[in-house]
C-alpha positions in Angstrom: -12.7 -81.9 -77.4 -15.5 -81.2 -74.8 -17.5 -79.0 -76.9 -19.7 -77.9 -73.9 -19.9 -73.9 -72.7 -18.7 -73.6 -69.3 -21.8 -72.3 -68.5 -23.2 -75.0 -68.2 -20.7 -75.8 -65.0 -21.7 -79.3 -63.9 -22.1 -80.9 -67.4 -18.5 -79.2 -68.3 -16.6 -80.4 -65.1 -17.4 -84.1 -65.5 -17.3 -84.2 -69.1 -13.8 -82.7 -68.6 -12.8 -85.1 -66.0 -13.9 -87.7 -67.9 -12.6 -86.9 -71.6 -9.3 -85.9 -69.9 -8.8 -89.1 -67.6 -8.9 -87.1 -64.7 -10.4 -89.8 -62.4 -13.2 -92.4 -63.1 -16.3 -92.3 -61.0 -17.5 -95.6 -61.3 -15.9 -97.5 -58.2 -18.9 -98.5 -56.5 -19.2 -96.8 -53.3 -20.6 -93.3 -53.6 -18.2 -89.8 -53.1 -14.9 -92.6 -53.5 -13.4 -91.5 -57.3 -10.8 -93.6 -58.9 -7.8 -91.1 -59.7 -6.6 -92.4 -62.9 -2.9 -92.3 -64.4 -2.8 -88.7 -66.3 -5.1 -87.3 -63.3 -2.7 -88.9 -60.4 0.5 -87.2 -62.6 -1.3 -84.0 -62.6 -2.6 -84.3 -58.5 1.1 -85.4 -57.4 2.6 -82.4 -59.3 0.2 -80.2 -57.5 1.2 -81.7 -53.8 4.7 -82.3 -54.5 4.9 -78.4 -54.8 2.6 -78.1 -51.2 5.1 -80.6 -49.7 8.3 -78.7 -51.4 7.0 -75.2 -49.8 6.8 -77.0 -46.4 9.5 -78.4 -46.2 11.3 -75.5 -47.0 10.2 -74.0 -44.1 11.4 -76.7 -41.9 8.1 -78.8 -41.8 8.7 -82.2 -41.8 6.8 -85.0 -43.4 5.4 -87.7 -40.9 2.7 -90.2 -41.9 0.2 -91.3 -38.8 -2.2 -94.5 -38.7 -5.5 -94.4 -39.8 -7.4 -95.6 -37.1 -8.0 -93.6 -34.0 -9.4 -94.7 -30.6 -12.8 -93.9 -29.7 -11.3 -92.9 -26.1 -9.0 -90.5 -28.0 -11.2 -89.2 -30.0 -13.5 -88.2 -27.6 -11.4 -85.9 -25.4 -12.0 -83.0 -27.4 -15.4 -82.6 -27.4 -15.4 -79.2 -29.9 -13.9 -81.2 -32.3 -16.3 -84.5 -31.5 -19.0 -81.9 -31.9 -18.0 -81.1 -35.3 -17.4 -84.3 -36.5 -19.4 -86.6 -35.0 -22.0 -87.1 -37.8 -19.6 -87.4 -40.4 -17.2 -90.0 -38.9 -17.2 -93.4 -40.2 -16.6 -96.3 -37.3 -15.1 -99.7 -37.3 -14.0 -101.9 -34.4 -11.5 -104.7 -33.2 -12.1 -107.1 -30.6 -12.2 -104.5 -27.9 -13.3 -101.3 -28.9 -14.5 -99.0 -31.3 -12.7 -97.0 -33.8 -12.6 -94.6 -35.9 -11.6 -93.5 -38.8 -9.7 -90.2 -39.2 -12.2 -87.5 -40.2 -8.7 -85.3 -39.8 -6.1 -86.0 -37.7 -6.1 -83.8 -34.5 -6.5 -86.8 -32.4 -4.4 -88.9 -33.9 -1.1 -87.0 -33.6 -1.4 -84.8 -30.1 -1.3 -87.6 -28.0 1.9 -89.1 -29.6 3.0 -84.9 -30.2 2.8 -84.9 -26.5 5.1 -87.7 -25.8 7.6 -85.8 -28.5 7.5 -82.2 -27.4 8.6 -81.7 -24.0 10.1 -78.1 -24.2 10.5 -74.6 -25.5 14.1 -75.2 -26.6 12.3 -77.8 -29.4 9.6 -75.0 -30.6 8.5 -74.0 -33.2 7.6 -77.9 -33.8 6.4 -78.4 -37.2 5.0 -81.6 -38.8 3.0 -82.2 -42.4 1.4 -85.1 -43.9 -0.1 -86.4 -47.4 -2.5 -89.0 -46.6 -6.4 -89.9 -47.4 -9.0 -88.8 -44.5 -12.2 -90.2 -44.7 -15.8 -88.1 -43.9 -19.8 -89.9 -44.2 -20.7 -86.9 -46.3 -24.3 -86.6 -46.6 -24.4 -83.7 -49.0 -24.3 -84.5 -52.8 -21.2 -85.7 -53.2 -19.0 -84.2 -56.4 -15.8 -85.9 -57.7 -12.6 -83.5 -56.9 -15.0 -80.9 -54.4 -16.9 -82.8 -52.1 -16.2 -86.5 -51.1 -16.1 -89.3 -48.5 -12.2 -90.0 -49.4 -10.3 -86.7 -49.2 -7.0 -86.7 -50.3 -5.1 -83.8 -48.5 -2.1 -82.3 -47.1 -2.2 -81.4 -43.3 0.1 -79.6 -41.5 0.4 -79.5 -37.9 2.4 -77.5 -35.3 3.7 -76.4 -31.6 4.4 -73.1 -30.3 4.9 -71.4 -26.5 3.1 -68.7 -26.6 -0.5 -67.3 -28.2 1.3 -64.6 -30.1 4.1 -67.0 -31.6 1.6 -69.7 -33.1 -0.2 -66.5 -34.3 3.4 -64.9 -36.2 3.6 -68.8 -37.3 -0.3 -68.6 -38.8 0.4 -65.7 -41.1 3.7 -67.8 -42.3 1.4 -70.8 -43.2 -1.4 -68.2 -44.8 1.8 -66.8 -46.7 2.6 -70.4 -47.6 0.1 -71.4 -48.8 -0.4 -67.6 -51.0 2.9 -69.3 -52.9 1.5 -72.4 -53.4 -2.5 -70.8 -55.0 -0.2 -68.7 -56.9 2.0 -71.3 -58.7 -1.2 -72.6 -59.8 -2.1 -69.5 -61.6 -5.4 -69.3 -59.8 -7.7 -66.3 -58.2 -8.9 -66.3 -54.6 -9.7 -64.7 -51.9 -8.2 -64.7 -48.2 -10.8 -64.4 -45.5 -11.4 -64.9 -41.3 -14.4 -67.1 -40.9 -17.2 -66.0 -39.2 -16.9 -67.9 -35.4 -19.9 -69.7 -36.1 -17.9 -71.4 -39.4 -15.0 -71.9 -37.7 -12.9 -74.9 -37.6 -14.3 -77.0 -34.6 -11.8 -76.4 -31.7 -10.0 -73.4 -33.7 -9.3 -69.8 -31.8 -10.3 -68.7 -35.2 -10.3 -70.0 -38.7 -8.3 -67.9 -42.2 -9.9 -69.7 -45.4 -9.0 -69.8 -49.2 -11.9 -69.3 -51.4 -12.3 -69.5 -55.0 -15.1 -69.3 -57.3 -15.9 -71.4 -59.8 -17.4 -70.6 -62.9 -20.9 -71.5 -62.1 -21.1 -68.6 -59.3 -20.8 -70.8 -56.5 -17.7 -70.5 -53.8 -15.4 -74.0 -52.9 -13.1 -73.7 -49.5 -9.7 -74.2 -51.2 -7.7 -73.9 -48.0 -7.8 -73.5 -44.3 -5.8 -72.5 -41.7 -6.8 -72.6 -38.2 -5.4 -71.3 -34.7 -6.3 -73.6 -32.2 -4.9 -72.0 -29.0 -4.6 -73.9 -26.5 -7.5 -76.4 -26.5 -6.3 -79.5 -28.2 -3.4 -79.4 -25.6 -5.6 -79.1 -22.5 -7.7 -82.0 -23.9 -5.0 -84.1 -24.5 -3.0 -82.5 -20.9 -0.2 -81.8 -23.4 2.1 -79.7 -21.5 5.6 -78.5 -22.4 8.5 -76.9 -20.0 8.1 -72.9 -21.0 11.1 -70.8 -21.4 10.2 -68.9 -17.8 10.8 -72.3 -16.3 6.8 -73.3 -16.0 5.0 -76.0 -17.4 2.3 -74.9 -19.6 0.1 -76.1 -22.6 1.6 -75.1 -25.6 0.0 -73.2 -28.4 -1.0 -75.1 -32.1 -2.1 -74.4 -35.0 -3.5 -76.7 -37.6 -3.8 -76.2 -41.6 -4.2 -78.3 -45.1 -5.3 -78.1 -48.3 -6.9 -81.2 -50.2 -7.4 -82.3 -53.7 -9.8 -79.6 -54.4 -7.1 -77.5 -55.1 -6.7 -79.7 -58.5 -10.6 -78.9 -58.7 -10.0 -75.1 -59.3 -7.6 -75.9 -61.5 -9.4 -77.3 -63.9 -12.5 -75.2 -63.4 -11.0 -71.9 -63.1 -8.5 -72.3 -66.7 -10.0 -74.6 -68.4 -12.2 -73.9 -71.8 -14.4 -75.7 -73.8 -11.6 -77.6 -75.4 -10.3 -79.1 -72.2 -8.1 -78.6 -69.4 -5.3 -75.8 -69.2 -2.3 -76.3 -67.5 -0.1 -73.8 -66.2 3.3 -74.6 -67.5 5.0 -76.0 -64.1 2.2 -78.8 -63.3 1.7 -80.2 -67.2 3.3 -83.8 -67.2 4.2 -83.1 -70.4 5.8 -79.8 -71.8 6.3 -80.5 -75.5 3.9 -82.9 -77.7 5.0 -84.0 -81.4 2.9 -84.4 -84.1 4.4 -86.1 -87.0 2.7 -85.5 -90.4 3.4 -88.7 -92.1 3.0 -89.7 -95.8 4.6 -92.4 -97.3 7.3 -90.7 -99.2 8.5 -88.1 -96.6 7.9 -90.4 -93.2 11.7 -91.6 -92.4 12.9 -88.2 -92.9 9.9 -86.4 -91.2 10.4 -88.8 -88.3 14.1 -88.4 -88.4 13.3 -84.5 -88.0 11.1 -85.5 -85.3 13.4 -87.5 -83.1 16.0 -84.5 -84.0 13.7 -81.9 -82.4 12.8 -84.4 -79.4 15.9 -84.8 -78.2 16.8 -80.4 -78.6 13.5 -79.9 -76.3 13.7 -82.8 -73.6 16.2 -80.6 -71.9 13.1 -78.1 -71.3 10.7 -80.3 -70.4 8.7 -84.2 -71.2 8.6 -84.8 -75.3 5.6 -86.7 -76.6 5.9 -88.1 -80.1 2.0 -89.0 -81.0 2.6 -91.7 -83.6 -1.2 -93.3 -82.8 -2.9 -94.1 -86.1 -5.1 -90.7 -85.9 -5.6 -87.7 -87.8 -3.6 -84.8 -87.0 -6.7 -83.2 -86.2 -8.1 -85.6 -83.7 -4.6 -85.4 -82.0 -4.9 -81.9 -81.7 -8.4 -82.3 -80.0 -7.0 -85.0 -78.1 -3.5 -82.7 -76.2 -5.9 -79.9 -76.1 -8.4 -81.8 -73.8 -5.6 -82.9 -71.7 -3.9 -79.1 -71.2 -0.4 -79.2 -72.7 0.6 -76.1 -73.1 3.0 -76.6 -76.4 2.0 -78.6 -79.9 5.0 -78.9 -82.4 3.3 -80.0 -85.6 6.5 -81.4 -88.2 5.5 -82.3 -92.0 8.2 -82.3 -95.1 7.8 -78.1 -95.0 9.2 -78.1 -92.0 12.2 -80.5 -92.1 13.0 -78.6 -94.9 12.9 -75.1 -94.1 14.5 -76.9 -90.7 11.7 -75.0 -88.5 9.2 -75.8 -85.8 5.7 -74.4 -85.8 4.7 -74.7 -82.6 1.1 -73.6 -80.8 0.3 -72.7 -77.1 -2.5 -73.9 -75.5 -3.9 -70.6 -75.9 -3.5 -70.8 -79.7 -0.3 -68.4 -79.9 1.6 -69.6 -83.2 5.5 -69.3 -83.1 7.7 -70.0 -85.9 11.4 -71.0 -84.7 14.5 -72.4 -86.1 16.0 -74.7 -84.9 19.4 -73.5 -84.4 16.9 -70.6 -82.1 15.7 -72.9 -79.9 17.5 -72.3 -76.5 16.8 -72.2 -72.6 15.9 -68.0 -73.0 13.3 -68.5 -75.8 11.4 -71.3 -74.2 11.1 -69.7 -70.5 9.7 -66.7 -73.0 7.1 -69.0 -74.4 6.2 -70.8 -70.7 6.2 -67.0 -69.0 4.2 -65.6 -72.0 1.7 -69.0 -71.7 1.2 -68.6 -68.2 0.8 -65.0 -68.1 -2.2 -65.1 -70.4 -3.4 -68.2 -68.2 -3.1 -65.9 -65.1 -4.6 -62.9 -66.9 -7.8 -64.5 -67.4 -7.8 -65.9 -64.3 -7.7 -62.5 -62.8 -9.9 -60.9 -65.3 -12.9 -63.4 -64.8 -12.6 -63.7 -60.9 -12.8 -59.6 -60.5 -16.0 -59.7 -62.8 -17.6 -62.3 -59.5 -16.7 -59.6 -57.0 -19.5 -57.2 -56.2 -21.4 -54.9 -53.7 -24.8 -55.4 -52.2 -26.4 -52.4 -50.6 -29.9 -54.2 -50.2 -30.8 -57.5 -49.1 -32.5 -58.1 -52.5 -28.8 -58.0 -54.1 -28.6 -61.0 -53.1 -31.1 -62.5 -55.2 -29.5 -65.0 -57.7 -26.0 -63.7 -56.7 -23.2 -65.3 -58.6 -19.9 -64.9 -57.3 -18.7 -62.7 -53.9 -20.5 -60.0 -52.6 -19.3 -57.3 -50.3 -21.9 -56.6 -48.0 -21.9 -55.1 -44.4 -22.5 -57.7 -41.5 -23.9 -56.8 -37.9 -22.3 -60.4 -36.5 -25.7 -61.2 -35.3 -26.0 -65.1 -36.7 -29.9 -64.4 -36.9 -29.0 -62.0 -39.8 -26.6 -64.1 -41.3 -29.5 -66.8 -41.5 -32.3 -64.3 -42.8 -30.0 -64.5 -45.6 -29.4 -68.1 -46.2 -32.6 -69.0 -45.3 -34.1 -66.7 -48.0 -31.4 -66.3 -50.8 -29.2 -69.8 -50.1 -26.5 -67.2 -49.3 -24.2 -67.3 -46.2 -21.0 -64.9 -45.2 -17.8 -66.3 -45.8 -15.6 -64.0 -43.6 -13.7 -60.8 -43.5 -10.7 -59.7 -45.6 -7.9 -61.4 -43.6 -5.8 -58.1 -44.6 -7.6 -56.0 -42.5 -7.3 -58.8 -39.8 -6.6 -56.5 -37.2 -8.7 -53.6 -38.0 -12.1 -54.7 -39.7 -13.9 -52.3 -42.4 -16.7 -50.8 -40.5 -20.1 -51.2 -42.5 -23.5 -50.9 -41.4 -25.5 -54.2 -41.5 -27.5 -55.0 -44.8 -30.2 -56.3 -42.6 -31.0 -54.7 -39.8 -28.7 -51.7 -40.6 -27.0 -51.2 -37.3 -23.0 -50.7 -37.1 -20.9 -53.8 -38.1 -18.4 -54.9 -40.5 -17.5 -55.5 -44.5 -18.1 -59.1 -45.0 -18.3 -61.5 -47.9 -21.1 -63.6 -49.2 -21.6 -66.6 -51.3 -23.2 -69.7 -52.3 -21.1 -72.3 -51.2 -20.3 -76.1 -52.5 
C-alpha cells in the first residue's frame, strides 16, 4: 500500500513506481531507469496495442540503426536547430556520429532509395526502438529522460493535401489508442513557435496530471516537404513530374504508461484498465490446517473456470491475507477472488474490483457474459473518474492574473504575438499549448488576455 495522497504528486509517483516494480532508478547514469519485469509487462501491453492499431492500417514495422552520420544529420538544418543541444555524439575511426535524438535522418535517406513513385504511396513505416536525448532539465523516470522508449511512425505522400487527409488518420489513431487506456486529454495545434523542428505544423496530445502540471503524451507532425528537399528525395508524381513528396512524422513514448499510472491510480496503487493488467484474476487462498486440501482443491477448480477470461494468480506466499490484498492492490489488478472453507462450501466466489465493488457468484454463473459485465462495469468507473477529474483542470481566464497558481488548462484568448505568450511565462511559468485541433480549420476568435487585441481561444499550462 502507498499510503500517500496524490496530492502530494511527486512523492506518490515514485513511491508508486517503486512499491509497484514499475522500473528501478538506481542504474547509475542519470534520466536512464531500469524497466523492471511487472513494469516491462505492463509498457509492452501498452505498445503492443500502438503497434496493433498501425498495423491495422497498413503501417509496417521496420527497425533502423542507431547511429546516424554527422553528414546526414546535418542536412536539415531545422531539425539540427532543434536538436543540436540535446544530441549525444560518438565516433569511429573516421567520423563523428550521432546518436538518434529521433529518427528523421536516419530513415529518409534510405526512404529515398525505397520510394520512387506515386503508384507506391501512401508509404507507411513504424518503429519501437529507444532514442536517446542529453536532457538538461530535471530528469523524471517515465516523463522526462535521456533514454526514451517510443513508437515512431513515419510516412510518404504526393501531395500537401493527401499527407494532410493521412495526419487526421494518425490523430484518429492515435484517439483509439489514448482511449483504450481509459485516459483524459486534450487534442491541440501547437503554437509555430512549439512546433516540431522541421514540421508544417505540429497536433499534440496533452494530459494533465494530478499535480496541475501538463505532460505531451503524443505528437503528430506535418512536415511538408522539407525533409525531402534536404535529403533531394524526389518521387515520379502521378502527372508524370518528379517532385518531392509530402511526409508526415508521429510517435508516442513511454510517457503514455506515465499517465496511466498518474491519471487512475489512488493511494493504494496503480489501476489498470482491464485490457493492459497482466493479470486478470488473482487467488487468495485462506488456508488453515484442517480445511487447506479442500480449500486449495476449490482453488485450482476455480483457476482453471477463469483462465479462459484472462491470467490466474494463485498467491500461496507465506503472507496474511491482508498484506496480499495491499500487495494486488498496489500492482492494479482489477479482480481479487478471496476462497476460505465458506466458500467451497456454499461453492461461491467472492470476488472484489479494484474499485472495491463486491460480487457474489456461483460457480455454475460464471460465464463469458458475466465477466465482460464485470471488466465493462470496472473500466467504466475507471473511465468515469478519469473524465470527472480532468473536466474539474479545465478552466477560463479572463485576466492575466488567472493565471496565478493555475493548475490544470486554461482557456484563454491569444493575440499570436510570442511577446505575449512570454509575458506570461516569464511572470506566471505559464506557456500556451495550442488551439483545439477540432476547430483546426476555423479558430475561435477571442480577444487577447494581454494586450486585448483580436486573436484566438488558446490553451495554457504549466508544462513538465
Amino acid at each position: 500500500m502507498v499510503n500517500i495522497d496524490k496530492k502530494d504528486f511527486s512523492k506518490w509517483f515514485n513511491e508508486v513506481l517503486e512499491l509497484a516494480e514499475i522500473v528501478d532508478i538506481r542504474y547509475p547514469v542519470k534520466g536512464m531507469p531500469v524497466y523492471m519485469p511487472y513494469g516491462f509487462a505492463l509498457l509492452k501491453k501498452l505498445f503492443d496495442k500502438l503497434e496493433k492499431l498501425l498495423n491495422d492500417n497498413k503501417h509496417h514495422q521496420v527497425l533502423f540503426p542507431l547511429l546516424i552520420g554527422d553528414e546526414e544529420f546535418k542536412k536539415e538544418e531545422q531539425h539540427i536547430h532543434g536538436f543540436s543541444q540535446e544530441v549525444f555524439i560518438t565516433a569511429d575511426n573516421e567520423r563523428k556520429l550521432i546518436i538518434r535524438p529521433t529518427s528523421e535522418t536516419a530513415m529518409y535517406p534510405i526512404l529515398k532509395l525505397w520510394v520512387k513513385s506515386h503508384s507506391q504511396l501512401p508509404f507507411k513505416i513504424h518503429q519501437t526502438c529507444c532514442v536517446y536525448r542529453n536532457e538538461t532539465k530535471s530528469t523524471r523516470p517515465l516523463i522526462r529522460g535521456r533514454e526514451v522508449y517510443w513508437n515512431e511512425a513515419h510516412t510518404v505522400h504526393e501531395t500537401f493535401e493527401d499527407a494532410k487527409l493521412h495526419h487526421k488518420i494518425a490523430v484518429d489513431i492515435y484517439k483509439r489508442f489514448f482511449d483504450s487506456l481509459l485516459i483524459s486529454y486534450i487534442v491541440l495545434v501547437r503554437p509555430d513557435h512549439d512546433k516540431f523542428p522541421g514540421a508544417v505544423y505540429t497536433v499534440a496530445f496533452d494530459a494533465v496530471m494530478p499535480d496541475g502540471k501538463i505532460l505531451q503524451i503524443g505528437t503528430v507532425h506535418h512536415l511538408g516537404q522539407n525533409f525531402s528537399k534536404a535529403y533531394d528525395f524526389k518521387i515520379l508524381t502521378s502527372d508524370n513530374r518528379m517532385d518531392y513528396p509530402h511526409q508526415l512524422c508521429y510517435g508516442i513514448s513511454m510517457r503514455a504508461l506515465a499517465a496511466l499510472i498518474s491519471i487512475h491510480g489512488d493511494e493504494k496503487g496503480l489501476i489498470i484498465p482491464t485490457e493492459f493488467s497482466d493479470t486478470l484474476f488473482v487467488i487468495i487462498p485462506i488456508l488453515k490446517n484442517e480445511t487447506k486440501e479442500l480449500v486449495m482443491n476449490y482453488c485450482e477448480k476455480v483457476r482453471k473456470l477463469l483462465e479462459v477470461y484472462g491470467k490466474v494468480e494463485i498467491d500461496l506466499r507465506e503472507k496474511s491475507s491482508g498484506e496480499k490484498h495491499y500487495y494486488w492492490e498496489l500492482k492494479g489488478v482489477p479482480f481479487r477472488v478471496e476462497i476460505g472453507k465458506n466458500e467451497v462450501e456454499s461453492n461461491k466466489l467472492v470476488v472484489k474490483d479494484r474499485l472495491n465493488h463486491k460480487y457474489s457468484i456461483l460457480l455454475d454463473e460464471i460465464n463469458y457474459e458475466l465477466i465482460a459485465k464485470m471488466k465493462e462495469t470496472l473500466d467504466q468507473k475507471i473511465k468515469s473518474n478519469a473524465v470527472k477529474n480532468f473536466s474539474s483542470m479545465i478552466k477560463s481566464a479572463k485576466k492575466v492574473e488567472d493565471f496565478e497558481d493555475l493548475s490544470g488548462l486554461a482557456k484563454a484568448g491569444w493575440c499570436e504575438n510570442e511577446k505575449c505568450e512570454q509575458f506570461i511565462r516569464e511572470k506566471y511559468h505559464v506557456e500556451v499549448r495550442g488551439y483545439d485541433f477540432n476547430y483546426f480549420e476555423n479558430k475561435k476568435l477571442a480577444n487577447c488576455i494581454v494586450c486585448n487585441s483580436k486573436g484566438y481561444e488558446y490553451y495554457w499550462g504549466k508544462p513538465y
